[in-house]
N, C-alpha and C positions, 0 to 999 in steps of 0.2 A: 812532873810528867812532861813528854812532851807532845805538842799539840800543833795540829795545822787547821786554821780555820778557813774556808773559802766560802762565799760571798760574791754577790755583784754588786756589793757598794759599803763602802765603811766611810764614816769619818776620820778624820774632815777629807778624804780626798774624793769621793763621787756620793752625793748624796742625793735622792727621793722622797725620803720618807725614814718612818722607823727603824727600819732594817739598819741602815746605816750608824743610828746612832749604837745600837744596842749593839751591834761588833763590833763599831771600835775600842765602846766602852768594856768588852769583855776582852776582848783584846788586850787591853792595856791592864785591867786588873787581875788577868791569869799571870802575866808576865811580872805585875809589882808582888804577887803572892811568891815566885820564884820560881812559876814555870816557865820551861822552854817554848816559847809561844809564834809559830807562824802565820799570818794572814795573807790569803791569796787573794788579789783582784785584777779583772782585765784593766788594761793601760790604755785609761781611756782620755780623748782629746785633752789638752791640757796640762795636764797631772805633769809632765815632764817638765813644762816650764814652767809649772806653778810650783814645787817641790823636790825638784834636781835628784830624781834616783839612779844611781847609778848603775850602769850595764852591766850585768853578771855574764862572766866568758863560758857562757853556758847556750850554748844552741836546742833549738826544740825540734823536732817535726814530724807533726802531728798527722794523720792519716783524716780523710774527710771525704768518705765517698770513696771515686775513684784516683782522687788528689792528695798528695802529701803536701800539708799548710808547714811553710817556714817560720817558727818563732824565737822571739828573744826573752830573756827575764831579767828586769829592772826591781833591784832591792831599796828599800829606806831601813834603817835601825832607828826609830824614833825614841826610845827609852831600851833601858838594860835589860836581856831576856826578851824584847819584842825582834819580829824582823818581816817585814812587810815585803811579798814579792807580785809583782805584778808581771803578768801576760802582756808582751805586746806583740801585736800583729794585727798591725795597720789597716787591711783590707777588711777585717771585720768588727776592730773599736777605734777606732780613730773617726769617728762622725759627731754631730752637733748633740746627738741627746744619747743618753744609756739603753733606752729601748725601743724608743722611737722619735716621730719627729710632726710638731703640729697633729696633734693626737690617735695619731696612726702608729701603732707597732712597724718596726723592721719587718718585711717579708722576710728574712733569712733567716730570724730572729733563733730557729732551730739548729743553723748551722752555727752560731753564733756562741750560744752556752754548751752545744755537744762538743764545740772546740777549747771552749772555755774549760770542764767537765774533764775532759782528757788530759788537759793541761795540769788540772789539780792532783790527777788519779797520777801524772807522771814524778811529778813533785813529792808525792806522797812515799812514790818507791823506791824515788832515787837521791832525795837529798842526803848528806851524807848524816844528817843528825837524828834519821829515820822516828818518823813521829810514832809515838802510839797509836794516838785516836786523831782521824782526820772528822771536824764539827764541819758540817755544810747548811745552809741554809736557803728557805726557799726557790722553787724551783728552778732557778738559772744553776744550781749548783747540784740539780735532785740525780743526775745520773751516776753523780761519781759512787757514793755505794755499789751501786750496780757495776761499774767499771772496773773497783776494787773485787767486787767477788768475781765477776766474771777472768781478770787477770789471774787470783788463785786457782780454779778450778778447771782452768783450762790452758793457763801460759806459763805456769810453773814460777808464779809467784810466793813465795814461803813466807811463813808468818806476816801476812798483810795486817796492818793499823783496824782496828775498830772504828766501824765511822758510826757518825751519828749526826739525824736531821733535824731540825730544828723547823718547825711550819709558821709561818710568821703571819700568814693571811690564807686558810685555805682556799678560800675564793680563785685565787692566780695557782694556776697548777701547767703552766707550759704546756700547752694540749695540739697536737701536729698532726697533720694528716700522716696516714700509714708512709706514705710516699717517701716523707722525710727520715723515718728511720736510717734511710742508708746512710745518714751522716755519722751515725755510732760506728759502722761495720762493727757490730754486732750480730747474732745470729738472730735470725727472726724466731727460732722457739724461746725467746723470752717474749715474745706477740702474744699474749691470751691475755682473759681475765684475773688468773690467781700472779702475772707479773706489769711488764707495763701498760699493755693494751686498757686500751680505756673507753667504751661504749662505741664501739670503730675507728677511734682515733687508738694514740699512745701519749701519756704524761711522763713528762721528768720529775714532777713530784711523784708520781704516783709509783714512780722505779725509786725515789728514794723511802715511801714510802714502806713498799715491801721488802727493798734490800736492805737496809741500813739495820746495823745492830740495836742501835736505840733510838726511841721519833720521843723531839721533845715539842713546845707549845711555850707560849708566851705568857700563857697565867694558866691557875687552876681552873679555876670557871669554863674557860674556852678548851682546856683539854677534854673535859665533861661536854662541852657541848657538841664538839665536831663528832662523838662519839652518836650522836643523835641525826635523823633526819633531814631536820629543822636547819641544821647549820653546819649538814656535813659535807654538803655540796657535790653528792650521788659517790662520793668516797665515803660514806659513814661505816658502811660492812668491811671494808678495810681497815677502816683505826681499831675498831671493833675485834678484829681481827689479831690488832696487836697490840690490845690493850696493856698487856703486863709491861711491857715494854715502854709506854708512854709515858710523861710526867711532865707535868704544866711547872713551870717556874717564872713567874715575873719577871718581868724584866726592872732595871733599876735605875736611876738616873745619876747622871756624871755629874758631881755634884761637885765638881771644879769649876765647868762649865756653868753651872749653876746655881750659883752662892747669891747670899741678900746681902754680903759683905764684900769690898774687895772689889768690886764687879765692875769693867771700866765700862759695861754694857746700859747701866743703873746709872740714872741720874742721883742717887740718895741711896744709903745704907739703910740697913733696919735688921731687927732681930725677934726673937718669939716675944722676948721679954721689953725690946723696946719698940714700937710701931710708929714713932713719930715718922719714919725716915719713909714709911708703905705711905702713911695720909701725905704726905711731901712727893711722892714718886703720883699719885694722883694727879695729883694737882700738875706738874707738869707732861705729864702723858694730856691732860684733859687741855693742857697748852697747845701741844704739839697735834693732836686731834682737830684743833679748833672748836671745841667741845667747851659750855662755859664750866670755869672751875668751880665746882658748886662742893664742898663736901658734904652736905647733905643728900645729893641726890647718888643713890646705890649706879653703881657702874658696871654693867654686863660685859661680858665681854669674848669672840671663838675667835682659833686662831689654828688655822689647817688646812684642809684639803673641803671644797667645798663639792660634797657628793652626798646622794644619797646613803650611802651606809655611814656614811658621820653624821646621818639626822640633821642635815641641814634644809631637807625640803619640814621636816617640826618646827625647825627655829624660825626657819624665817613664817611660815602660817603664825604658829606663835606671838612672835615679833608685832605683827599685824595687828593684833589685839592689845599687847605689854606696852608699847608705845603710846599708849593713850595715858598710859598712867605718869608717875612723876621717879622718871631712872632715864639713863644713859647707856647707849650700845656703841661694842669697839668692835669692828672685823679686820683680821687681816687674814688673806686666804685666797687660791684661786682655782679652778676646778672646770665642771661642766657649767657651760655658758651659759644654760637657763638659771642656774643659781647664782652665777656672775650677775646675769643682769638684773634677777628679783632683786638681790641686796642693792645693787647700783637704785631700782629705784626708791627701794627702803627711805636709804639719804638724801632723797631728792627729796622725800616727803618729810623727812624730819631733821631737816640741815641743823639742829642745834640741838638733836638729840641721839641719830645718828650718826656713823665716823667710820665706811665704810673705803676699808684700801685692798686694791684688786691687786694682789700679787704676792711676791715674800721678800721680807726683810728682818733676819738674823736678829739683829739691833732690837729693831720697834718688836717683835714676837717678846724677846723679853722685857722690855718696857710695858710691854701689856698686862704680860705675866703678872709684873710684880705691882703695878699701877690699879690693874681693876680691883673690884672686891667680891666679884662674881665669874667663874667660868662658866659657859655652857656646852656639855659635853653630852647630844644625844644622840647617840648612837644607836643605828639599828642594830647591828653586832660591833664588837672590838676586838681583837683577839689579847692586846692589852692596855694598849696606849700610853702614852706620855703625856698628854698636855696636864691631864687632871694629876699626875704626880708633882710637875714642875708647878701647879697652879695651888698644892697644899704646900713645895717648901715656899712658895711665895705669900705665904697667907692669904691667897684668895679661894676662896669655899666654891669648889665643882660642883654644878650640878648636873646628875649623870642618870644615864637609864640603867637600872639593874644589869648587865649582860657581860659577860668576858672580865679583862682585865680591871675595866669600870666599878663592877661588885667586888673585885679581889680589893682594890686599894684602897676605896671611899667607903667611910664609914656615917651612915644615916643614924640619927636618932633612935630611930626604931632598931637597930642592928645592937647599939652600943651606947647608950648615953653618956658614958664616961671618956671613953674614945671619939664621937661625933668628931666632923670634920667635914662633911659635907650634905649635900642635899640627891637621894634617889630618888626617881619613878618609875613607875612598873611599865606600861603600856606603849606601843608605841604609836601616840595620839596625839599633835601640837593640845587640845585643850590639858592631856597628865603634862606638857612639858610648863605650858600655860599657869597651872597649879603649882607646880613646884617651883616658879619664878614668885607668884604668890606667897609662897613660904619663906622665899627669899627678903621678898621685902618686909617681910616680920621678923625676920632674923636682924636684917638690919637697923630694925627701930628699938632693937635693944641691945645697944652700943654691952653690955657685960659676955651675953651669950655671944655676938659675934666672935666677941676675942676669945672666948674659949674656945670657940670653933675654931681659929686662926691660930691660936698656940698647940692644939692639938695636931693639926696640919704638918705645920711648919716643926713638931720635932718627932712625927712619925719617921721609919726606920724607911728609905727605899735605894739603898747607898749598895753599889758592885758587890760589895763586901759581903753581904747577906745572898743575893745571887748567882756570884764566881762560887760561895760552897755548895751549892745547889748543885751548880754542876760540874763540881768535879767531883761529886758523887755519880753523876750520872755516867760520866767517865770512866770511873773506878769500874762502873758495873758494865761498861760496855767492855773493859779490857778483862773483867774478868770470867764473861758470857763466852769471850773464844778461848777460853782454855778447858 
């Protein structure tokens, strides 16, 4: 098939968070399966002299208001069947952050991806390898369905590509005052409830939303739950709405980037079948930490975004209590500054049992990974997550709160005894996280069951290859919805 994805951040060239990792990884495995694969991102600071793409003698210009924005498109072909093209135009991505700066959004932040949006929507009608299904993802990219139908219906576009959205965090849905609209010059009768309007604002997700041929989701769990009140974030009557059309698929991990072999990221190898190399990667993470090398003592260990919906205000109350006992904690992470500074004093009070680093570093994340013997992953929601996949092929046992992607990949005791691989709790309480840390350290004191826990992990399935068919089924049914 062929396919254009667009995006406001893929790996390795702009990254935040998840998003990023799971399109380039989808990227790169539609393209090694042998489809025609394009990815669209703004060109933002950097990327040019960090990755040399070069100029396509291709001019843009795009409409914004009562302004025509001048653009250029810089391509990469990083693998065979891939071909990455990037939006530049200076005035609106060439800044210090992707969406904002010292924890403030961009004011413009609406002119920004509605230009971004049109930029895809032109891409999509004019390259000459005309894609079928244009995949957009979370809201910096929610308009282009809307763009795509609206150009059929009214500019005499023929046979436009089937798109399809992908909701990666319903929480962030691009929500702008009415004012902003004029940045589409679009007609205002798409303005109500049954299109973008949104409780007197207007969403870019919420126009990809209702326009896009097919809405996908990040795991099953989380497809089921935005469908719900509780976590549909006042869009629940809308998924609802398009239910048939919905389908949770997990997301997978790049498991190049991600190997216990091979890894010039890993101080030591190791495998399901051999783990000397995991109690050796210990022991030097617990170096590196300043942490005493004990392998006796169980090693905890979060590595993310420190907010409350990653249940970091549980771990750390939690913490406050587990810390008396006889285990070790590793953070690295950095986030809202109240949670910055509770961990900052965590380590102040327990300098040899605590190992708390305020920021991010590539390297030491996977050192952690494969180093601890425990993840903590309590989430208030997730929609799928990564660390607790990356932290089974690592053999180290997640422990996770029932919800979203969390329930899809981790396997409790109680779910599977055969399969087991990690540790759930229900509630969201630091004393159920408290408990399940408890269960932990009984797990650990019996060196047989741990490694069963750990070999189960470490050869469950969560590899491109299982996720790229997922959706190019969903493809299949989006191209064959418009016929």
């Amino acid at each position: 098939m062929r396919l254009l994805l667009a995006a406001s951040e893929a790996q390795p060239y702009a990254k935040t968070g998840g998003l990023a990792d799971m399109v380039g990884a989808l990227g790169k495995a539609l393209a090694a399966a042998g489809h025609t694969v394009g990815v669209v991102l703004p060109l933002y600071r950097g990327i040019r002299e960090k990755f040399g793409p070069r100029r396509l003698d291709y001019r843009l210009e795009l409409p914004l208001d009562l302004r025509r924005l001048a653009g250029e498109v810089f391509t990469l072909e990083p693998a065979p069947g891939l071909t990455v093209y990037f939006i530049a135009q200076a005035e609106l991505f060439d800044r210090a952050g992707l969406y904002g700066e010292r924890g403030r959004d961009y004011p413009d932040n609406a002119a920004r991806f509605t230009c971004f949006a049109k930029a895809v929507a032109h891409l999509a009608r004019h390259l000459t390898w005309r894609p079928e299904v244009v995949h957009v993802h979370d809201w910096q990219a929610g308009l282009v369905p809307l763009l795509v139908r609206h150009q059929q219906w009214r500019e005499g576009w023929e046979a436009p590509p089937a798109t399809v959205l992908t909701v990666h965090n319903l929480a962030y849905q691009g929500l702008f005052a009415p004012d902003e609209w004029r940045h589409t010059n679009l007609p205002r009768d798409y303005l109500h409830p049954g299109g973008a309007e949104f409780h007197g604002l207007w969403g870019m997700l919420k126009a990809g939303l209702v326009f896009a041929d097919r809405l996908t989701t990040v795991s099953p769990r989380y497809a089921r739950e935005i469908s719900t009140e509780a976590f549909g974030e006042r869009l629940d009557g809308v998924i609802r709405a398009r239910q048939a059309a919905l389908t949770g698929i997990l997301n997978g991990v790049d498991y190049e980037e991600w190997r216990t072999t091979g890894n010039p990221l890993l101080p030591h190898g190791f495998t399901a079948d051999d783990l000397a190399g995991k109690a050796a990667s210990k022991a030097a993470l617990q170096r590196e930490l300043h942490l005493p090398a004990r392998p006796d003592a169980p090693l905890f260990a979060t590595v993310g975004r420190l907010a409350d919906q990653k249940g970091m205000d549980l771990a750390l109350a939690a913490l406050e209590e587990m810390l008396a006992a006889d285990l070790q904690f590793a953070l690295l992470g950095s986030g809202q500054p109240e949670l910055e500074a509770g961990f900052r004093r965590l380590g102040a009070r327990y300098p040899g049992k605590a190992a708390i680093r305020i920021g991010f570093d590539a390297g030491l994340a996977q050192r952690i990974e494969a180093g601890a013997d425990f993840f903590l992953m309590p989430s208030r929601f997730e929609p799928c997550g990564l660390n607790q996949m990356y932290s089974l092929r690592y053999g180290t046992v997640p422990i996770v709160r029932r919800t979203g992607g969390l329930d899809d990949s981790v396997v409790d005791f109680r779910d599977d005894p055969a399969r087991a691989n990690g540790i759930k709790f229900e509630g969201y309480q630091a004393r159920a996280l408290a408990k399940a840390i408890r269960k932990a350290l009984a797990l650990y004191a019996a060196p047989e069951a741990l490694a069963f826990y750990r070999r189960n992990g470490m050869t469950a399935d969560f590899s491109w290859d299982r996720c790229r068919a997922a959706y190019e089924e969903v493809y299949r049914q989006a191209v064959i919805g418009q016929d």
